[in-house]
Legacy VTK file of the C-alpha trace (Angstrom):
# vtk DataFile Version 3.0
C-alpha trace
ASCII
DATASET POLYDATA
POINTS 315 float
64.695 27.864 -60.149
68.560 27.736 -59.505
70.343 28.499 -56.442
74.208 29.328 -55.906
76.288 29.066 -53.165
80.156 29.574 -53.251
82.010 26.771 -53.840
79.056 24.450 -54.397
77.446 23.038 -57.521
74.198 24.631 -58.653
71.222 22.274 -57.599
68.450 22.286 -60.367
65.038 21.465 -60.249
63.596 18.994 -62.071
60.896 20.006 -64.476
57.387 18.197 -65.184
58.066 14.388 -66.072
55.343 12.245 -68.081
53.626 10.367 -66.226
53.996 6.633 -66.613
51.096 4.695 -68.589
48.227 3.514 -67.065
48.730 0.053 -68.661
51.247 -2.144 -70.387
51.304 -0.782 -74.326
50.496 -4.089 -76.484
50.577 -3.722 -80.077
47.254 -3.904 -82.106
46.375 -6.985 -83.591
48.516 -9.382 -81.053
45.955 -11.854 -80.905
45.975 -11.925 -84.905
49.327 -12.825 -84.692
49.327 -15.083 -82.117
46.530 -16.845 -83.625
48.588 -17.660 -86.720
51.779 -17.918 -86.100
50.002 -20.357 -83.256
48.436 -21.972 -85.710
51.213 -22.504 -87.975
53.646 -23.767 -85.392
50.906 -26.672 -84.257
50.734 -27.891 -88.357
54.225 -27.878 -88.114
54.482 -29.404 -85.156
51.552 -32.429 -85.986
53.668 -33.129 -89.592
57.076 -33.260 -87.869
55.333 -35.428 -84.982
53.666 -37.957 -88.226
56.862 -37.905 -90.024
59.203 -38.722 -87.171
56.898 -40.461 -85.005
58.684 -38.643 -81.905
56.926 -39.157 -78.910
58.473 -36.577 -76.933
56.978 -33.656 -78.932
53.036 -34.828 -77.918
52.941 -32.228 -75.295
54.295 -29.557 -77.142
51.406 -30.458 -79.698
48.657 -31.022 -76.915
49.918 -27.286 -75.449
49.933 -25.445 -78.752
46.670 -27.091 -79.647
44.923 -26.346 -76.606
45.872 -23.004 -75.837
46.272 -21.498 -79.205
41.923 -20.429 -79.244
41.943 -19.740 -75.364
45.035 -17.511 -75.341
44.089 -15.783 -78.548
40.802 -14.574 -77.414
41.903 -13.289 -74.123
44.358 -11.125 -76.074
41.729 -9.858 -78.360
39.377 -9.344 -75.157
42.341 -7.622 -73.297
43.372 -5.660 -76.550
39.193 -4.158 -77.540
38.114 -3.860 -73.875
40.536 -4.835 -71.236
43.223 -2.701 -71.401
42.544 -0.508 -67.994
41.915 -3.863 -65.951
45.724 -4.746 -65.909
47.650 -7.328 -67.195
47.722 -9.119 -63.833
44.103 -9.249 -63.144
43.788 -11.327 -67.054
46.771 -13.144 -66.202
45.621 -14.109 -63.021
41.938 -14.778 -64.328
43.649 -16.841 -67.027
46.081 -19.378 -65.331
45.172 -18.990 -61.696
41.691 -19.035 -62.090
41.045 -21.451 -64.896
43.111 -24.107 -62.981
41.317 -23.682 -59.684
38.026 -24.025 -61.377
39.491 -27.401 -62.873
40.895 -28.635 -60.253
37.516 -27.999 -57.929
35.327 -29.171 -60.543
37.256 -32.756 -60.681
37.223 -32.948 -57.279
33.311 -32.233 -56.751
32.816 -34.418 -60.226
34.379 -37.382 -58.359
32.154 -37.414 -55.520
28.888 -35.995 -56.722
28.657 -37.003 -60.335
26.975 -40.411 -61.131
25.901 -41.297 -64.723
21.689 -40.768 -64.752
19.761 -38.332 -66.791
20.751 -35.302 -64.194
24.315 -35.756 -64.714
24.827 -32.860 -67.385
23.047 -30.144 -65.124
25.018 -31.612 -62.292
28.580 -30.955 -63.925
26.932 -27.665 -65.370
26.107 -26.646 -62.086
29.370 -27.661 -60.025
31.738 -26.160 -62.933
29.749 -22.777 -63.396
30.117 -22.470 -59.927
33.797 -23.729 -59.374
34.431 -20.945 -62.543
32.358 -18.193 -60.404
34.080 -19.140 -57.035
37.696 -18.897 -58.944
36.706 -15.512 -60.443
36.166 -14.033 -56.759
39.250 -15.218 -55.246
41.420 -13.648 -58.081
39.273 -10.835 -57.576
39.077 -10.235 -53.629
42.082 -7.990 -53.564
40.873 -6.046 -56.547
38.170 -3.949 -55.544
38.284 -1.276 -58.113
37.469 -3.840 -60.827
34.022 -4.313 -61.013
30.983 -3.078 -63.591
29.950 -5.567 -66.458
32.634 -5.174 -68.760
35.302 -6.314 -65.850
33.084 -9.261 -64.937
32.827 -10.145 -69.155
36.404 -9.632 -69.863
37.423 -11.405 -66.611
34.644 -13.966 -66.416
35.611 -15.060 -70.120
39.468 -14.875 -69.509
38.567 -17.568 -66.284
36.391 -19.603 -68.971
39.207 -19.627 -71.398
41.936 -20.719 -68.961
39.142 -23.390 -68.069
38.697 -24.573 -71.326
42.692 -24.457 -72.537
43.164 -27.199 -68.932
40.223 -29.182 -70.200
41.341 -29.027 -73.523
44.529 -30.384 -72.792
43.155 -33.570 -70.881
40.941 -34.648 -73.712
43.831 -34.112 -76.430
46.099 -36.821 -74.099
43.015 -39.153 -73.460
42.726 -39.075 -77.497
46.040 -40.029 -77.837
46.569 -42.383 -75.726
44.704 -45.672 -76.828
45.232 -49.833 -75.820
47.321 -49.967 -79.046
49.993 -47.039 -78.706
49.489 -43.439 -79.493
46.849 -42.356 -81.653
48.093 -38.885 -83.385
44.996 -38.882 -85.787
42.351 -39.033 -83.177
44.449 -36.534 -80.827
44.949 -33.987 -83.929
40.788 -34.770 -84.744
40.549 -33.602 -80.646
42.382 -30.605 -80.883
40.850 -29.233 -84.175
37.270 -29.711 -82.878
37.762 -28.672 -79.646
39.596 -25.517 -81.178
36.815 -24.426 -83.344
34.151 -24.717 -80.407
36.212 -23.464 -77.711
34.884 -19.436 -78.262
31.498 -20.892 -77.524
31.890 -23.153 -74.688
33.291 -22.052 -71.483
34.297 -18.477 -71.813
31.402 -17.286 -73.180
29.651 -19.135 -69.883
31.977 -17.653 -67.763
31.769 -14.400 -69.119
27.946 -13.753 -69.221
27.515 -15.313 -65.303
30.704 -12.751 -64.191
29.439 -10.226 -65.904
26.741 -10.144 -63.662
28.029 -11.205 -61.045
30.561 -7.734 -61.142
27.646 -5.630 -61.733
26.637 -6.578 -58.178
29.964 -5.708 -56.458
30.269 -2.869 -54.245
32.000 -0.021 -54.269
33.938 -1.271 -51.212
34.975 -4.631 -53.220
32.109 -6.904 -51.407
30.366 -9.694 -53.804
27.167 -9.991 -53.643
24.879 -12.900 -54.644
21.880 -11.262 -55.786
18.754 -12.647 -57.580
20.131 -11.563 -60.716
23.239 -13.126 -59.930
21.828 -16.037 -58.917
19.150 -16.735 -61.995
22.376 -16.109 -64.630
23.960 -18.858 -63.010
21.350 -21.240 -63.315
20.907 -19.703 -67.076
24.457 -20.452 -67.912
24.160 -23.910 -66.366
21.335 -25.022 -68.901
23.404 -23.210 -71.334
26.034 -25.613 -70.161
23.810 -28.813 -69.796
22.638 -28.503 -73.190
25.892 -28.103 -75.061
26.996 -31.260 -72.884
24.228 -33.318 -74.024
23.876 -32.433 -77.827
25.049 -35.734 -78.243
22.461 -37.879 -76.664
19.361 -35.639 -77.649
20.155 -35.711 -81.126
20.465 -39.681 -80.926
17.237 -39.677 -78.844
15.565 -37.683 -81.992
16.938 -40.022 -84.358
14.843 -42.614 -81.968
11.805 -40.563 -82.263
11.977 -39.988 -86.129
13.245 -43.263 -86.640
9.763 -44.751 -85.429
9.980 -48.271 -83.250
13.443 -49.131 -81.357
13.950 -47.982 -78.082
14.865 -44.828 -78.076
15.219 -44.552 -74.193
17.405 -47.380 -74.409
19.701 -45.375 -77.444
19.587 -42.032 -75.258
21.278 -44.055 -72.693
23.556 -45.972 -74.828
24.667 -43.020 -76.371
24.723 -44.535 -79.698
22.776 -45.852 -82.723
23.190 -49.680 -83.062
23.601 -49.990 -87.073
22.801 -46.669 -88.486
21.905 -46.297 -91.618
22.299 -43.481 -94.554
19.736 -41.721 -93.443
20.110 -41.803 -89.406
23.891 -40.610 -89.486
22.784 -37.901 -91.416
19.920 -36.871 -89.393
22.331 -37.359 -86.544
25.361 -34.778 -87.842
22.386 -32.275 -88.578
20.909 -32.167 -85.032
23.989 -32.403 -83.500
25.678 -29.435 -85.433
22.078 -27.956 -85.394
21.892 -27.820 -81.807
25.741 -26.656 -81.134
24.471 -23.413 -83.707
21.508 -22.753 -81.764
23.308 -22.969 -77.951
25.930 -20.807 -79.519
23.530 -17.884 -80.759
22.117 -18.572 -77.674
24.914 -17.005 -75.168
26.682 -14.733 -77.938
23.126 -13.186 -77.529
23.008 -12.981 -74.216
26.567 -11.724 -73.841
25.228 -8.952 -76.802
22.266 -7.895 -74.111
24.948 -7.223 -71.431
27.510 -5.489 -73.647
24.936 -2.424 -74.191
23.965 -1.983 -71.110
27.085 -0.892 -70.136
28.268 2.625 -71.889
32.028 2.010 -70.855
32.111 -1.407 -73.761
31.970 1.319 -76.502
34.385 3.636 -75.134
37.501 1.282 -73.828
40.988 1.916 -75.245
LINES 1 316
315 0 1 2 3 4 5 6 7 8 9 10 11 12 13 14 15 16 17 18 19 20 21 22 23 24 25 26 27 28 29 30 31 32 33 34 35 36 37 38 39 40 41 42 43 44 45 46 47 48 49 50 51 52 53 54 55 56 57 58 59 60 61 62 63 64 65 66 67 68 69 70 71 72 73 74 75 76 77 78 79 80 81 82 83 84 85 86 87 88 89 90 91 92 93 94 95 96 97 98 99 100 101 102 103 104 105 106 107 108 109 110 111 112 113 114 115 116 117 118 119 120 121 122 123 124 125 126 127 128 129 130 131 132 133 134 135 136 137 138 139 140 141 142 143 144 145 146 147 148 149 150 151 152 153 154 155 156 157 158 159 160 161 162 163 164 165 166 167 168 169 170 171 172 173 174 175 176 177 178 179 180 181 182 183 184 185 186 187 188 189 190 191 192 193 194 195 196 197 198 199 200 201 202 203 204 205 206 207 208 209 210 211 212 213 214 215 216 217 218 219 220 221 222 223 224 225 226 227 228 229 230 231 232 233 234 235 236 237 238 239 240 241 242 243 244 245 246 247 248 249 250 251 252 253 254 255 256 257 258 259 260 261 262 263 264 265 266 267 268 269 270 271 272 273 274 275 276 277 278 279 280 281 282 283 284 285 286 287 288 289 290 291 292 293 294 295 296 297 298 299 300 301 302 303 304 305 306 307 308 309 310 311 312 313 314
């Protein structure tokens, strides 16, 4: 409708406007991307370290190496089922949440963790916690967001920031040796820590805060429930047992082996003179056991995925 008035400018309505989108638009197939161009930029970055033998450019290879898997699977989570959460709630999940967990799980780790045969379900239990405890505080001004496919897409992107931080620590360790930098052992780091990453951590993180956001209420409030409580000890034996892959599968050597002391290896943590056939009984239960934690949680996380209707129907 326009109105006139002498010696005044007609004042127009405006008509119906679009309304804005509920969510940031990010192209389909980001994370593809990201993963390789990622990926190429760390081999370039490793052969121009090797060839020049620049120091300087270690943390650009310890970042790019450690965050490549992490980031890349957040996108893809944010991308298939995320989209309606907001970019600030992964974000946040992501960098605020994985470095509280890490810095809370050092600081517990320091005081509470002593080397005995409960120290791999004591970190399991203090970082599964720490992870849980850094999910709610990104969370407590966010009470729409709850339901299991929140607390999966959110619990993993926590994980993921987790494991990128962790990541990163081991890579400089590797490098850093009594005779100078070691760029083979930190590149062996990165590539093995790369490939196991999407079955460590997030997926952890993901099953336990999937739960845990099926609990929330409507008003925002966490609750602790059995449930809640029993996936969290669940994911901590996940946890334990993907720690300690190492030492049962020298302790079965032991027991295969016949005579030595095997309680005496488990402790060790290695095999004093291995031969053919123990290193390759070793690599098989090792790898063996990795597989079967895996299929573990990407089971469990399965189970959760169907009951909830909305992981089918996300953007």
């Amino acid at each position: 409708m326009t109105h006139s008035y002498p010696g005044r400018p007609q004042a127009r309505i405006p008509g119906p406007q679009q309304p804005p989108p509920p969510y940031p638009r990010i192209g389909a197939g980001l994370w593809k991307r990201c993963l390789g161009g990622g990926l190429a930029l760390w081999v370039l970055t490793a052969m121009v370290t090797y060839a020049t033998r620049n120091t300087t450019l270690l943390p650009t290879l310890i970042l790019l190496g450690s965050f490549l898997v992490p980031v890349a699977f957040v996108l893809w989570a944010y991308e298939r089922h995320g989209r309606d959460l907001g970019v600030s709630a992964i974000l946040g999940c992501f960098l605020t949440g994985g470095t509280l967990g890490v810095l809370g799980a050092s600081v517990m780790e320091f005081y509470l963790v002593h080397p005995s045969w409960g120290m791999f379900v004591s970190v399991g239990l203090i970082e599964e916690a720490v992870k849980l405890a850094a999910l709610v505080f990104v969370l407590r001004r966010l009470p729409g967001i709850r339901g299991i496919r929140a607390g999966l897409v959110l619990g993993a992107a926590v994980g993921f920031g987790f494991a990128a931080l962790e990541s990163s620590g081991y890579a400089f360790n590797a490098a850093v040796s009594t005779e100078g930098i070691d760029l083979r052992a930190l590149i062996e780091t990165e590539t093995l820590r790369g490939v196991l990453t999407p079955f460590g951590h997030g997926l952890w993180t993901a099953i336990a805060g999937g739960v845990l956001l099926s609990q929330r209420r409507p008003n925002g409030r966490f609750r602790f429930t059995a449930p809640a409580f029993a996936t969290y000890l669940g994911v901590t034996l996940l946890h334990a047992l993907w720690d300690s892959t190492h030492g049962v599968a020298i302790w079965l050597v032991g027991q295969l082996a016949g005579g030595g002391p095997e309680r005496q290896l488990f402790a060790e943590g290695y095999i004093p003179r291995p031969t053919a056939e123990q290193e390759h009984l070793f690599t098989l239960f090792s790898v063996g056991l990795l597989v079967l934690v895996s299929l573990l949680g990407i089971a469990w996380v399965n189970s959760l995925a169907r009951r909830d209707p909305s992981w089918r129907n996300t953007p």
